[in-house]
KOLRO-253620 format. One record per residue (C-alpha): residue number from 1; residue in one letter; y, x, z. Coordinates in steps of 0.1 Angstrom, whole numbers, plus 5000, padded with zeros to 4 digits. Layout:
! residues N
resi = NUM; resn = A; v = Y; u = X; w = Z
...
//
This chain:
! residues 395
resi = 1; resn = X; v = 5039; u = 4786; w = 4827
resi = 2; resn = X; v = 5028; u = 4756; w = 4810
resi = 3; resn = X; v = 5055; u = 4732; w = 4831
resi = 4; resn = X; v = 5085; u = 4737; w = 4853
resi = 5; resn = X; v = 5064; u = 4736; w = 4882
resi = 6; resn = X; v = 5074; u = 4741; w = 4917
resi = 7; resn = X; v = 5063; u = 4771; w = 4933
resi = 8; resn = X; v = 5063; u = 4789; w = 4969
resi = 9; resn = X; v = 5058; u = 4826; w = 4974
resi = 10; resn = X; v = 5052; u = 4836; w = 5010
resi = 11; resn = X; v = 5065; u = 4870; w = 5016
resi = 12; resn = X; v = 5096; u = 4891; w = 5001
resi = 13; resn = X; v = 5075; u = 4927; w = 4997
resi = 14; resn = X; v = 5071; u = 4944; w = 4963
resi = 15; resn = X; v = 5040; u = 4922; w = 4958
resi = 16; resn = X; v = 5059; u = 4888; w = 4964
resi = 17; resn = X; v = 5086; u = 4899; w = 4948
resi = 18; resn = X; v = 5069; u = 4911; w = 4916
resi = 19; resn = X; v = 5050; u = 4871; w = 4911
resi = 20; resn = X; v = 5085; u = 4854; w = 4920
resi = 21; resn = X; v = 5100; u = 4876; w = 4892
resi = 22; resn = X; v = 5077; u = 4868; w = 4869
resi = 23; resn = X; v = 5071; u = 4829; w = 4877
resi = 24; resn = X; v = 5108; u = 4824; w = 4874
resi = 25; resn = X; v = 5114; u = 4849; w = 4844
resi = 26; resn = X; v = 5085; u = 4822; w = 4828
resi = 27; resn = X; v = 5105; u = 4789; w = 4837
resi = 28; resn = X; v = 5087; u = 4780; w = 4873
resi = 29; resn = X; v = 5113; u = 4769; w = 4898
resi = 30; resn = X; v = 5104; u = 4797; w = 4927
resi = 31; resn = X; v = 5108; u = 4799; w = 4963
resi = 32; resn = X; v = 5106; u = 4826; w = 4979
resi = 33; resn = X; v = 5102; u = 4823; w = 5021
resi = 34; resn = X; v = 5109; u = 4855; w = 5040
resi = 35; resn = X; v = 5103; u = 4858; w = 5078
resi = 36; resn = X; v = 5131; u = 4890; w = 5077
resi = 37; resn = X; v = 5167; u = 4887; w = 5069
resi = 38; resn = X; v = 5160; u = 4912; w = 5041
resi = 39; resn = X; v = 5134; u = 4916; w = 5013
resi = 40; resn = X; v = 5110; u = 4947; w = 5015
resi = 41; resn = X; v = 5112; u = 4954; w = 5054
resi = 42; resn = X; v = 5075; u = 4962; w = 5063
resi = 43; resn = X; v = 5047; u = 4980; w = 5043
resi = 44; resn = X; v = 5069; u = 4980; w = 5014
resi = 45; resn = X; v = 5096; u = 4997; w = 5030
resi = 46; resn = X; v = 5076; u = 5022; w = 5050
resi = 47; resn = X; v = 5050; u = 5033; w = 5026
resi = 48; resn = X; v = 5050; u = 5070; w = 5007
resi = 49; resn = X; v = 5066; u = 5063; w = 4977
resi = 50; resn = X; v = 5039; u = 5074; w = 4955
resi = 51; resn = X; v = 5028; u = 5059; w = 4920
resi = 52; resn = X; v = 4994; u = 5063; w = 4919
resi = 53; resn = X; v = 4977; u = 5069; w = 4884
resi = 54; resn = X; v = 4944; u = 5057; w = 4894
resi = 55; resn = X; v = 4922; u = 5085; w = 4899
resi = 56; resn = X; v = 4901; u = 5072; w = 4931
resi = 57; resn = X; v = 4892; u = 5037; w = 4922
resi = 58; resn = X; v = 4856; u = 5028; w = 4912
resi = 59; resn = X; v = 4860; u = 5020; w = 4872
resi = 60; resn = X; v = 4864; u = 4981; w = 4866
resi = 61; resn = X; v = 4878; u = 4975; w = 4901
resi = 62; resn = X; v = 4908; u = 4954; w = 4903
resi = 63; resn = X; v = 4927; u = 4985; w = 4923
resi = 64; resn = X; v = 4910; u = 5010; w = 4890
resi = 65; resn = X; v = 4922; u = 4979; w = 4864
resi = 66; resn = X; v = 4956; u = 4971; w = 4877
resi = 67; resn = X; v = 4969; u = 5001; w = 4888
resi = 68; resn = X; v = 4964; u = 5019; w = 4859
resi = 69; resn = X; v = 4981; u = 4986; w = 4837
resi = 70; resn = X; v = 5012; u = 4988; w = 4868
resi = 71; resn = X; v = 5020; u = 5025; w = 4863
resi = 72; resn = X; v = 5031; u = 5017; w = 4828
resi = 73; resn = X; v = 5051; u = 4986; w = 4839
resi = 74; resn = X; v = 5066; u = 5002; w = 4865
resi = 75; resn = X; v = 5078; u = 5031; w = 4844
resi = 76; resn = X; v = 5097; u = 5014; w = 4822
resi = 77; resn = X; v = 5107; u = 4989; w = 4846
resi = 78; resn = X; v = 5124; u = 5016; w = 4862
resi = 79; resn = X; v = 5137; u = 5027; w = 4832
resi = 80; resn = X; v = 5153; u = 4996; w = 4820
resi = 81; resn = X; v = 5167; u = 4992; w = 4854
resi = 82; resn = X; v = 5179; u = 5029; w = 4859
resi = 83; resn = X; v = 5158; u = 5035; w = 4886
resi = 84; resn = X; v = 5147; u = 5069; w = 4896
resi = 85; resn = X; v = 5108; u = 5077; w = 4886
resi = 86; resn = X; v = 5095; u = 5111; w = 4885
resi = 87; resn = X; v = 5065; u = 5123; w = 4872
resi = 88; resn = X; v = 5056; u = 5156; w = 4902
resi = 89; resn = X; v = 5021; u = 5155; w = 4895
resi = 90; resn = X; v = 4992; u = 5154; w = 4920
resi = 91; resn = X; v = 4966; u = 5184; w = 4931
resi = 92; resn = X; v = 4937; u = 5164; w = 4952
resi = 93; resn = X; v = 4922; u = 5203; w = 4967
resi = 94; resn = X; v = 4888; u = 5208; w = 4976
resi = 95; resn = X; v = 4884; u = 5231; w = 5006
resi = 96; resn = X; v = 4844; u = 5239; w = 5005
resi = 97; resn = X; v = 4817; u = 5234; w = 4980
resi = 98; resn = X; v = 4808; u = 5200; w = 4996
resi = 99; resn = X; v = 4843; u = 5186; w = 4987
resi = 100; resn = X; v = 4840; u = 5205; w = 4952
resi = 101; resn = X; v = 4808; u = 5184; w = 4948
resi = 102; resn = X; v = 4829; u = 5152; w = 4958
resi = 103; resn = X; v = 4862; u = 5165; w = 4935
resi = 104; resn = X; v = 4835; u = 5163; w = 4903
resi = 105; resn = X; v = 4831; u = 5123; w = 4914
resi = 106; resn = X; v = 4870; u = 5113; w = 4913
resi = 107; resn = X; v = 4872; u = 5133; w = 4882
resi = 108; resn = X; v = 4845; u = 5112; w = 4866
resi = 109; resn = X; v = 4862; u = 5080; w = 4880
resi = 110; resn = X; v = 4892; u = 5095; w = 4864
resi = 111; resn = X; v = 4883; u = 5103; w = 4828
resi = 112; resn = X; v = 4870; u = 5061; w = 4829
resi = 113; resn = X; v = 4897; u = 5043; w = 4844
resi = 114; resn = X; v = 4916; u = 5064; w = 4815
resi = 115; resn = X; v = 4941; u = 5085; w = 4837
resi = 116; resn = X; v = 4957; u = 5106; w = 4813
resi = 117; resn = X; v = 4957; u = 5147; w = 4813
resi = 118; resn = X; v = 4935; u = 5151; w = 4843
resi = 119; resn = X; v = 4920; u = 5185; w = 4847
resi = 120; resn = X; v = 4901; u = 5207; w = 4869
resi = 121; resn = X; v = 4917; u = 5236; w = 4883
resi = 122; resn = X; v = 4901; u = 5266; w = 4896
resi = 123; resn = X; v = 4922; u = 5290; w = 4932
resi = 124; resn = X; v = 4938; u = 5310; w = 4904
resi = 125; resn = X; v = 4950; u = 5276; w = 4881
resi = 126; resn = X; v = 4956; u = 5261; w = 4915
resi = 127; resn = X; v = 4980; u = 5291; w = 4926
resi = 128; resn = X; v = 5001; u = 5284; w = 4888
resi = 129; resn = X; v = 5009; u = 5252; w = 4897
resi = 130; resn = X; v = 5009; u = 5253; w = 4937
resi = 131; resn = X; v = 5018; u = 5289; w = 4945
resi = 132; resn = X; v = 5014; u = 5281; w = 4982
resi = 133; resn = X; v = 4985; u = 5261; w = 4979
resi = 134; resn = X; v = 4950; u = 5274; w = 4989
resi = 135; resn = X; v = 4912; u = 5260; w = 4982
resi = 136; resn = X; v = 4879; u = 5262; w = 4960
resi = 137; resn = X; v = 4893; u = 5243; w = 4934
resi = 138; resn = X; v = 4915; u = 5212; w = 4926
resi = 139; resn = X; v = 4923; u = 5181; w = 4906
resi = 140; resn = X; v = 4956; u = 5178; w = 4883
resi = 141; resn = X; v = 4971; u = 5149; w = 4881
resi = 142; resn = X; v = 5000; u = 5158; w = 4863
resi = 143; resn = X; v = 5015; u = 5117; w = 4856
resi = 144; resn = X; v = 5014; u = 5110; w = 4894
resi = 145; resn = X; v = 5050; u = 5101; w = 4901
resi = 146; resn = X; v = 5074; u = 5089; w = 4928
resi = 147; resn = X; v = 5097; u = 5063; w = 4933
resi = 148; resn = X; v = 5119; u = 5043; w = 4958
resi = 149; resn = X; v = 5102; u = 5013; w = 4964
resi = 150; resn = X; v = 5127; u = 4997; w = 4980
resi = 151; resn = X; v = 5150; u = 5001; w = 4955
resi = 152; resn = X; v = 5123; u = 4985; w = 4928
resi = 153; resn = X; v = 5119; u = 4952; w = 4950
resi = 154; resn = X; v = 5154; u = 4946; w = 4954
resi = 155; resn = X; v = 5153; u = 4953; w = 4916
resi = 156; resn = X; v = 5130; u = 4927; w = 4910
resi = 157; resn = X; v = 5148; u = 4903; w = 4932
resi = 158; resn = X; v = 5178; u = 4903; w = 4913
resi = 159; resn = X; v = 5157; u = 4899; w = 4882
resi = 160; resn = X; v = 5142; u = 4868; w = 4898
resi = 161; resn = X; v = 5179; u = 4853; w = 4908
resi = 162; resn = X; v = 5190; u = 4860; w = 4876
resi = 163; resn = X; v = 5162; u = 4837; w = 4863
resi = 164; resn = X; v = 5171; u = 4807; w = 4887
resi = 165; resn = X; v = 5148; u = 4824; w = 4921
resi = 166; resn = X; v = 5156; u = 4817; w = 4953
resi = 167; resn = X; v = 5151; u = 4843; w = 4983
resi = 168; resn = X; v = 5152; u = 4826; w = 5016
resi = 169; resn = X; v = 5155; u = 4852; w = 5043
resi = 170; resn = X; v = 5145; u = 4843; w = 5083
resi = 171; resn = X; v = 5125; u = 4816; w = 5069
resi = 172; resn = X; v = 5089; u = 4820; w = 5080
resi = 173; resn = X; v = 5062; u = 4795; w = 5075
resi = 174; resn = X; v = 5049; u = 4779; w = 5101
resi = 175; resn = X; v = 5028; u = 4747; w = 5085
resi = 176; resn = X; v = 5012; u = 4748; w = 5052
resi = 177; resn = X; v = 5004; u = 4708; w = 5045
resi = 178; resn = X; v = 4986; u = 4690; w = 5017
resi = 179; resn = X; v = 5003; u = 4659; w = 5002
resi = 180; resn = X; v = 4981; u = 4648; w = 4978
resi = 181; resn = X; v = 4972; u = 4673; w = 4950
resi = 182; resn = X; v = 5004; u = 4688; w = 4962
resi = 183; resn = X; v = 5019; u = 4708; w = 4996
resi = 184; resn = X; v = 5042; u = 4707; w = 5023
resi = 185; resn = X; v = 5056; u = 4738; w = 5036
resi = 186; resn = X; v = 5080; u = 4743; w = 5064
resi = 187; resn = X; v = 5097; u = 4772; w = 5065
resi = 188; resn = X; v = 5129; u = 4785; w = 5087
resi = 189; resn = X; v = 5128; u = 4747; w = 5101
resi = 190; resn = X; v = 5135; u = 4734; w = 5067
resi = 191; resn = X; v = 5102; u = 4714; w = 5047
resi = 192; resn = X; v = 5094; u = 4718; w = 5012
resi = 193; resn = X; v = 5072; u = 4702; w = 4985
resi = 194; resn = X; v = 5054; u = 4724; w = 4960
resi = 195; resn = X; v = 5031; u = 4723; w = 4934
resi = 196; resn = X; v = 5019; u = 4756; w = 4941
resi = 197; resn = X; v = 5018; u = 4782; w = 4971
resi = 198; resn = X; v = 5014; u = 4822; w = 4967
resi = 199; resn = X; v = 5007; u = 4842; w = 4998
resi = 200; resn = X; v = 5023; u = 4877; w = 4998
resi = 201; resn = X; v = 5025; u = 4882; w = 5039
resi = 202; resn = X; v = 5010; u = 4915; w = 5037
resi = 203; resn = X; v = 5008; u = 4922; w = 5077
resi = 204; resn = X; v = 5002; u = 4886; w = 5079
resi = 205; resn = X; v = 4984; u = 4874; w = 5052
resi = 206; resn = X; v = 4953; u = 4863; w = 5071
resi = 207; resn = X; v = 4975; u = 4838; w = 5094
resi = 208; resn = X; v = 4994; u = 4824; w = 5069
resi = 209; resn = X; v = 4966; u = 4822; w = 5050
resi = 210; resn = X; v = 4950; u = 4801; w = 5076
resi = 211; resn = X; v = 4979; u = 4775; w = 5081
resi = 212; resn = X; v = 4967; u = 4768; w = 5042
resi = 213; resn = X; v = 4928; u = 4764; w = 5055
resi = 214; resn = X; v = 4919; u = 4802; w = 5040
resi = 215; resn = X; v = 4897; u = 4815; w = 5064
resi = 216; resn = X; v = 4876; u = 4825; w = 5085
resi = 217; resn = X; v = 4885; u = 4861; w = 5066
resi = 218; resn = X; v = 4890; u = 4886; w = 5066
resi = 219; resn = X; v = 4914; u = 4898; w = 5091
resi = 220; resn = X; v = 4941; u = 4922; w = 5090
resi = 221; resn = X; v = 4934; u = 4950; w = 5116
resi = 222; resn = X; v = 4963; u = 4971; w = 5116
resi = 223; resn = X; v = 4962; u = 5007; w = 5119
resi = 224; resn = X; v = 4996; u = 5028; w = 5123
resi = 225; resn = X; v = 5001; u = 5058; w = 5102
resi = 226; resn = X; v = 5024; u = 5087; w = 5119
resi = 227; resn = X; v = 5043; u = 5113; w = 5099
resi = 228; resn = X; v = 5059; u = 5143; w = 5103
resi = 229; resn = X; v = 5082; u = 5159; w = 5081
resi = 230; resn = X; v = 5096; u = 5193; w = 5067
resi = 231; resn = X; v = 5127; u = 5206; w = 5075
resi = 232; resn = X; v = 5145; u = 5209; w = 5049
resi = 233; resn = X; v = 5144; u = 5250; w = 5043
resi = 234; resn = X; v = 5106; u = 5244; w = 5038
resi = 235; resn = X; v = 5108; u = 5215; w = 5016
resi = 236; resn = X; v = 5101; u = 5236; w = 4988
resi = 237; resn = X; v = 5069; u = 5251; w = 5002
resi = 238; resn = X; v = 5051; u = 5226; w = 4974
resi = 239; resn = X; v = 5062; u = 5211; w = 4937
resi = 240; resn = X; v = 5041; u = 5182; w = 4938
resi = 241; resn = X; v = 5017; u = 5156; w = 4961
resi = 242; resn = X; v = 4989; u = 5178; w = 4980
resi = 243; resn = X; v = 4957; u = 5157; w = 4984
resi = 244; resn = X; v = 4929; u = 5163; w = 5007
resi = 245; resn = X; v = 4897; u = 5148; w = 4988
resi = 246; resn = X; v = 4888; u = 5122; w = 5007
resi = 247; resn = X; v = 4856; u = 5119; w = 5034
resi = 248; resn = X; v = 4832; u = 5091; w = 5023
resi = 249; resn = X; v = 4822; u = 5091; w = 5067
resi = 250; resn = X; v = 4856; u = 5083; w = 5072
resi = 251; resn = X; v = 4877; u = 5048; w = 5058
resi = 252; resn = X; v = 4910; u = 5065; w = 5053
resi = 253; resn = X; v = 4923; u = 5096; w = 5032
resi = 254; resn = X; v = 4938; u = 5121; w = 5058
resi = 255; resn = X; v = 4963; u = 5142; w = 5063
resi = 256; resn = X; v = 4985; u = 5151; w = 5026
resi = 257; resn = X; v = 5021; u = 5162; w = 5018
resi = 258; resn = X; v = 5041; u = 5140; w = 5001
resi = 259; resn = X; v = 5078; u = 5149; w = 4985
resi = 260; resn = X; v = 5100; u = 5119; w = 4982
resi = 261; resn = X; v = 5128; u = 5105; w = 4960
resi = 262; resn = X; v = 5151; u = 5115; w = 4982
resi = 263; resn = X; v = 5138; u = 5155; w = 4986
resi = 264; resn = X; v = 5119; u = 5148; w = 5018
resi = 265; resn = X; v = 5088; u = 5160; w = 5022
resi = 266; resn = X; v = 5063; u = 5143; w = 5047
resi = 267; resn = X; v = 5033; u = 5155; w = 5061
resi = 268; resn = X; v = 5006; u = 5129; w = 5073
resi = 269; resn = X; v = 4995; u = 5101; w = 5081
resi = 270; resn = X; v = 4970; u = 5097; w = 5108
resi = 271; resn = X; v = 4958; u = 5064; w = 5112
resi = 272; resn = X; v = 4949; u = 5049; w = 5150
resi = 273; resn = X; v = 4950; u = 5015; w = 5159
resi = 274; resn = X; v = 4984; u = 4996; w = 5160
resi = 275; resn = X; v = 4991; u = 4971; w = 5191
resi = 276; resn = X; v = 5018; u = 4953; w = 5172
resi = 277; resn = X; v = 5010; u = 4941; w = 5139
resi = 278; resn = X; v = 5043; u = 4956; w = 5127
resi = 279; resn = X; v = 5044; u = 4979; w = 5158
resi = 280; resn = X; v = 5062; u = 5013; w = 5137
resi = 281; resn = X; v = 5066; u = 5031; w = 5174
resi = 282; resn = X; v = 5035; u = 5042; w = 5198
resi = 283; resn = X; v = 5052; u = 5016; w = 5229
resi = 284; resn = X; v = 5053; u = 4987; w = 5207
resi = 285; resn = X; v = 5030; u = 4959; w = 5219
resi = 286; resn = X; v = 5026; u = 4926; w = 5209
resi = 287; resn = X; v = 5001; u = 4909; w = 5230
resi = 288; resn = X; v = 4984; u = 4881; w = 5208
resi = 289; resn = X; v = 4984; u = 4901; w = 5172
resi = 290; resn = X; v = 4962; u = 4930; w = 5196
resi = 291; resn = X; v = 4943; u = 4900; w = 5213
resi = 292; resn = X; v = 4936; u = 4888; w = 5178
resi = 293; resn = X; v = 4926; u = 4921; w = 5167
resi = 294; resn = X; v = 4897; u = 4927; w = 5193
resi = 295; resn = X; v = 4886; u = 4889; w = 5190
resi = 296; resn = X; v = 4877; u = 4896; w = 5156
resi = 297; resn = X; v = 4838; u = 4906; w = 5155
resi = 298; resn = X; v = 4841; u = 4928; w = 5121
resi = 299; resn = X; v = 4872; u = 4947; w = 5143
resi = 300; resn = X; v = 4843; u = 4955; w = 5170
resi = 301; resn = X; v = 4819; u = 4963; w = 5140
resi = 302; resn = X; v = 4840; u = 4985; w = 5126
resi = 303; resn = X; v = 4851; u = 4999; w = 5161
resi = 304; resn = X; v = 4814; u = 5008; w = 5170
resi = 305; resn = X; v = 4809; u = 5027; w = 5137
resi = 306; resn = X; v = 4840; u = 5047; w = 5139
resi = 307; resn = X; v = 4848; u = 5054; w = 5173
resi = 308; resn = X; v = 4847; u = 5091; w = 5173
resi = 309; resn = X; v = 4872; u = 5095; w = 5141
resi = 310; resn = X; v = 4893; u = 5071; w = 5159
resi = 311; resn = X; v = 4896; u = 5090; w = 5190
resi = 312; resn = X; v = 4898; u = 5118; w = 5169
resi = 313; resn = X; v = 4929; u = 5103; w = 5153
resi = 314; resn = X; v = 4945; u = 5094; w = 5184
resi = 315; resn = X; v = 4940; u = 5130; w = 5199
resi = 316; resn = X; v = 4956; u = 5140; w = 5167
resi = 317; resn = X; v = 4988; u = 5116; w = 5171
resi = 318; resn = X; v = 5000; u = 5132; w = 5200
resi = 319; resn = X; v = 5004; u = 5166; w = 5185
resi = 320; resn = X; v = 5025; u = 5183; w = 5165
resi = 321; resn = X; v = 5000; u = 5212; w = 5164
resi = 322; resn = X; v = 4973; u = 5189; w = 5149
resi = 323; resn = X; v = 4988; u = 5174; w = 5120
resi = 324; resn = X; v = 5000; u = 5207; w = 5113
resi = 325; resn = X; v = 4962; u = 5225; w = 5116
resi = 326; resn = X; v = 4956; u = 5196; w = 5094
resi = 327; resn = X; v = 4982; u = 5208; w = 5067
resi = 328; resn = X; v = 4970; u = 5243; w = 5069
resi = 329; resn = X; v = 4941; u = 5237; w = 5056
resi = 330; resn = X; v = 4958; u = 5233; w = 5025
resi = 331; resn = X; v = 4992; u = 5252; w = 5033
resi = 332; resn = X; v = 4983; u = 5278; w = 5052
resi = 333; resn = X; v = 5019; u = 5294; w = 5056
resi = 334; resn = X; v = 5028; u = 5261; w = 5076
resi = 335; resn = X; v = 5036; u = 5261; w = 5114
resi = 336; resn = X; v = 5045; u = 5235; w = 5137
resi = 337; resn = X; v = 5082; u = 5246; w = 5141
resi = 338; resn = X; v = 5085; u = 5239; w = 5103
resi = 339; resn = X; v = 5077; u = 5200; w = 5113
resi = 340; resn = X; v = 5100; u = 5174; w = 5125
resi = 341; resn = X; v = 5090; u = 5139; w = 5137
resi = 342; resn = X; v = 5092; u = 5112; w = 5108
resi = 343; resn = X; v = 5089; u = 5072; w = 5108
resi = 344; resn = X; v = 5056; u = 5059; w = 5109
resi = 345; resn = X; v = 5042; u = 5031; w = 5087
resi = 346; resn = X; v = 5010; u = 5006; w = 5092
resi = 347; resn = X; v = 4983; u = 4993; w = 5069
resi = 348; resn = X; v = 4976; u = 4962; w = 5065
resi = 349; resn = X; v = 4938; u = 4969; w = 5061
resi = 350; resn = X; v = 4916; u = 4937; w = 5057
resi = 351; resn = X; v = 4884; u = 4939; w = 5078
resi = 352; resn = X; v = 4850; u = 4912; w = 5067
resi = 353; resn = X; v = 4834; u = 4898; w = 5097
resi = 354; resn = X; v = 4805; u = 4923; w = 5092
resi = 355; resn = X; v = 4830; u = 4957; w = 5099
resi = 356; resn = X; v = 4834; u = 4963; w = 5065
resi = 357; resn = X; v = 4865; u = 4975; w = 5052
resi = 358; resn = X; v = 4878; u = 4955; w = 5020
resi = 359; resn = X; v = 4884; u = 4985; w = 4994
resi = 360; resn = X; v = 4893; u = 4965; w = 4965
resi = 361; resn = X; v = 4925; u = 4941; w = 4957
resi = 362; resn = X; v = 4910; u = 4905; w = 4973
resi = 363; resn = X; v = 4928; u = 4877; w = 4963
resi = 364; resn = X; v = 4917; u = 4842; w = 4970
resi = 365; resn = X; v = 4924; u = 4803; w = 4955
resi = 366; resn = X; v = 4919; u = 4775; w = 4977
resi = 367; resn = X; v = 4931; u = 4740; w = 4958
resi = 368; resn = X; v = 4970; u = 4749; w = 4951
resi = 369; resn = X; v = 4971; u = 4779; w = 4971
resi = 370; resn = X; v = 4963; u = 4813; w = 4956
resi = 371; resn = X; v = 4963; u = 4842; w = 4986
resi = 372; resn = X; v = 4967; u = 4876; w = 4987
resi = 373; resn = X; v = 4943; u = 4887; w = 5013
resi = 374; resn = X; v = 4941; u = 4923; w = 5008
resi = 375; resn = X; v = 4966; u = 4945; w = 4991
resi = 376; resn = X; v = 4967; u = 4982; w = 5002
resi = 377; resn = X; v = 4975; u = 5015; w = 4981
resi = 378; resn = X; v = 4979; u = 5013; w = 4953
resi = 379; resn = X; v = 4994; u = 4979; w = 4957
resi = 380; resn = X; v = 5034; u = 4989; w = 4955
resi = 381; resn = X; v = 5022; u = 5011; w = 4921
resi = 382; resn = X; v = 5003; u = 4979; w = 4909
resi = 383; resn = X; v = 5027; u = 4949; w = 4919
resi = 384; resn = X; v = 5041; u = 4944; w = 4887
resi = 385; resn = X; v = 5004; u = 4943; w = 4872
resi = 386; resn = X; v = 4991; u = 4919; w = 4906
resi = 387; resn = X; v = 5019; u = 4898; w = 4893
resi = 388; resn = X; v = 5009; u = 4893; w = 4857
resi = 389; resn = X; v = 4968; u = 4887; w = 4873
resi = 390; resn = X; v = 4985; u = 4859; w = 4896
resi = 391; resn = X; v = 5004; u = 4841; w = 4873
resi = 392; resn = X; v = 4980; u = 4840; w = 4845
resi = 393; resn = X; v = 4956; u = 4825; w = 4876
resi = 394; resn = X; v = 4979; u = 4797; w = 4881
resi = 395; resn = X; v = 4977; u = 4778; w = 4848
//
């Protein structure tokens, strides 16, 4: 940065992480506040694992732009930090004609956000790579990879402490003030003056945001995601990340299988309405984040237009049959005695006032403070990236 400046990052995820590391690593004297009493304990800590290489994002999107810049920092991030990163490759399979007309649209998006060695595979290529994998054709994606991301962030943390960062754990904000061309922040009970505030709350971002004066929106509506999982005598059933292509009717992807670092494979996710905003079990409930959920008017929006996939999804949740009809499709060897329950995660999908859902990155600057309003997939693959858009935003 041009000054030792005083900075604030709201949020120990991948995301917050990735700025503090690079604001301190440039001379800022960083803050990081953290609501947890350790660093990467919500989306970042119950997301896939999966770098994405950029294949679904419209070109010159922030998500196309920065996720394709983020898989090459995060690859050698890992490997100057002797992380694990392996390169599996995806298949994204079309069942039908209609989704082969749809696989010919990500491949174009493909070939121009410059994701490398894509290639269209027809059953019999499909069967080379994916002996256990059925449909009308396929995408390759051989430089799709996976990672711990938990592991990276706590990576980047020490990076940032090594630099002269500070991680405050059980310290959430509670007032963002203005002093000035400056702020007050109170955090854990304790107040600080900065010269600069980042918001990283990821399941919060919207009411943090608007202690600062950032709103009306969007809101975060949060919507669980339930897995199963292989046992682990089927985990080999598939070498690499099965993709279903997704439904333009329908806001999120569906049903995939998804090996991970550790030799896991999951199958899923749904997605149906959390009642908690970090509600990762069907009885949590947290009163005000659902009251706030169906007071916003683009949640009731968004409600009317989808109701039938949504009560589709929540049909789905309750069975183990259904996710597993739902990996057929694509497996067709499965059964649902090859599944065991897994944890669930939840999006933190930003939602406009109108129902729309916010697709791309959003991030927002109001006087000193610069928010992250919407960060979903591929977020975690583009942190490193988001980072180096942030801090070139602040000077």
């Amino acid at each position: 940065m041009a000054r030792v400046t005083r900075v604030g990052v709201v949020g120990a995820g991948i995301v917050g992480l990735a700025i503090a590391r690079q604001l301190a690593q440039q001379g800022a004297d960083v803050i990081v506040f953290e609501k947890e009493n350790n660093a990467a304990q919500h989306q970042t800590g119950h997301n896939s694992g999966v770098v994405h290489s950029g294949i679904y994002y419209p070109p010159g999107s922030l998500k196309a732009t920065l996720c394709r810049r983020g898989v090459g920092l995060l690859r050698e991030f890992c490997e100057t930090h002797d992380l694990a990163y392996r390169e599996i490759g995806k298949v994204v399979v079309a069942r039908n004609e209609a989704e082969v007309v749809r696989l010919h649209d990500i491949e174009t998006r493909a070939h121009a956000n410059g994701v490398p060695d894509v290639r269209r595979l027809d059953p019999g290529a499909l069967r080379e790579i994916e002996p256990h994998v059925v449909g009308a054709a396929a995408l390759h994606s051989p430089t799709t990879a996976i990672v711990d991301f938990v592991a990276v962030s706590l990576a980047m943390a020490s990076d940032m402490s090594r630099a002269g960062g500070e991680l405050r754990f059980a310290a959430p904000v509670t007032h963002i003030d203005p002093v000035g061309d400056r702020l007050r922040v109170r955090a854990g009970g304790v107040e600080v003056t900065l010269d600069r505030l980042v918001i990283c709350a990821g399941l919060q971002s919207d009411v943090v945001a608007a202690l600062a004066g950032d709103e009306p929106g969007p809101a975060i509506v949060p919507f669980r995601g339930e897995y199963f999982r292989l046992k682990s005598e089927k985990a080999g059933i598939v070498n690499g990340l099965v993709y279903p292509v997704p439904d333009p009717a329908y806001p999120f992807l569906g049903v995939h299988i998804t090996p991970r670092i550790d030799g896991s494979v999951d199958v899923g996710p749904n997605a149906v309405l959390a009642t908690a905003r970090e509600g990762y079990r069907r009885r949590d409930l947290n009163p005000a984040d659902l009251a706030r959920t169906l007071a916003w008017p683009g949640f009731r929006k968004l409600a009317a237009q989808h109701w039938r996939a949504g009560v589709h999804e929540l049909r789905g949740s309750l069975s183990k049959r259904a996710f597993t009809a739902a990996a057929q499709d694509y497996v067709p060897s499965l059964r649902p005695s090859d599944l065991v329950a897994a944890p669930a995660g939840v999006r933190a999908q930003a939602v406009d006032a109108d129902g729309s859902l916010v697709d791309d990155f959003r991030i927002s600057t109001l006087g000193p403070v610069t928010a992250v309003r919407n960060a979903p997939s591929p977020a975690a693959t583009s942190s490193l990236a988001i980072a180096e858009h942030v801090v070139t935003g602040l000077r």
